[in-house]
N, C-alpha and C positions, 0 to 999 in steps of 0.2 A: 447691368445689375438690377434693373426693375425689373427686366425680365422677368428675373428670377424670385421676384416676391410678386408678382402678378399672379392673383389666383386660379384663372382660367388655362394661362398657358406656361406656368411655372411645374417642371418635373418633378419639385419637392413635393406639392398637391399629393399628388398617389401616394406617392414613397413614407410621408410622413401619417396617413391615413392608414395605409397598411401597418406603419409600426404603432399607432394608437391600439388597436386593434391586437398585435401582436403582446404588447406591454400587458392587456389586461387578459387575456387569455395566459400569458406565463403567471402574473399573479393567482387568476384563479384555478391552474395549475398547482402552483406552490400552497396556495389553502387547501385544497385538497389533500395533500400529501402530509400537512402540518396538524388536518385534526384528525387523524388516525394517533397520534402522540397524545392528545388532552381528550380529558370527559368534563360535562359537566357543565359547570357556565362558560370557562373557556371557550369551550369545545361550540355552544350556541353561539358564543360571541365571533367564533371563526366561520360558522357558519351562515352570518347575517353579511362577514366584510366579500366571506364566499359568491350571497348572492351577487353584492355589488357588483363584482368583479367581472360573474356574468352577465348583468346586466350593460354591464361599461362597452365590453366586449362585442355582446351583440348590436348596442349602439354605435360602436364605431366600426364593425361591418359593415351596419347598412349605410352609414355616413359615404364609406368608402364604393356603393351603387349610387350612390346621389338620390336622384329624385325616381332612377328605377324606370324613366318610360321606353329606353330602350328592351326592356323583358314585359309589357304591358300596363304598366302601371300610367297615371295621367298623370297634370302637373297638378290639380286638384286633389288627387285621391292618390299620393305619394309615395316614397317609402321613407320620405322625411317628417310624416305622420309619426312612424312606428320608430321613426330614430328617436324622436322627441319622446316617446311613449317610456321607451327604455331605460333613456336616460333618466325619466324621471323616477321611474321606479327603480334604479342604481341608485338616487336621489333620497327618497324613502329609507332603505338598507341601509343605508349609510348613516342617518340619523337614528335608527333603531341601532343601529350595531355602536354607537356614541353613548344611547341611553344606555344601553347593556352595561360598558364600560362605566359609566359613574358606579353602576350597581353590582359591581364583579368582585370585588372585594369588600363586602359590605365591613362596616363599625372600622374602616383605615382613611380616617379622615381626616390625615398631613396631608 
């Protein structure tokens, strides 16, 4: 049973990385699709949770290369640079797309 939560040789590793990966790619799928229906603030506010989604996404692609030195990359100059990268601007989006929302309905303040 440790096996199987040992992160170097446990087959969940990939499997669960591929589906991070997959989850936010279907999200940013599904916002896509969702602001052809709304204009407007809405429509910005879908398109801020939009970028996150790609952002997530492309974060948990390259999570799922690791550190990338089997295609060139070194243990210094990574592709765990540009995971962190992503993520944080998903990180960004995310709080811009939170302001939005306080401001989306303005003067309804129950």
């Amino acid at each position: 049973m440790t096996g199987l939560f040992d992160y170097a040789t446990s087959p969940l590793s990939p499997e669960l990385k591929i589906l991070g990966f997959l989850l936010f790619a279907a999200a940013f799928l599904v916002y896509l699709e969702t602001r052809r229906y709304f204009g407007g603030n809405v429509k910005s506010f879908i398109d801020l949770l939009s970028l996150f989604a790609l952002f997530m996404a492309l974060g948990a692609l390259l999570r799922y290369f690791g550190d990338g030195t089997d295609f060139g990359f070194t243990r210094d100059y990574s592709l765990k640079w540009f995971q962190s990268i992503c993520y944080l601007v998903a990180g960004v989006f995310y709080i811009l797309a939170a302001k939005k929302l306080l401001t989306l309905f303005p003067g309804d303040g129950s």
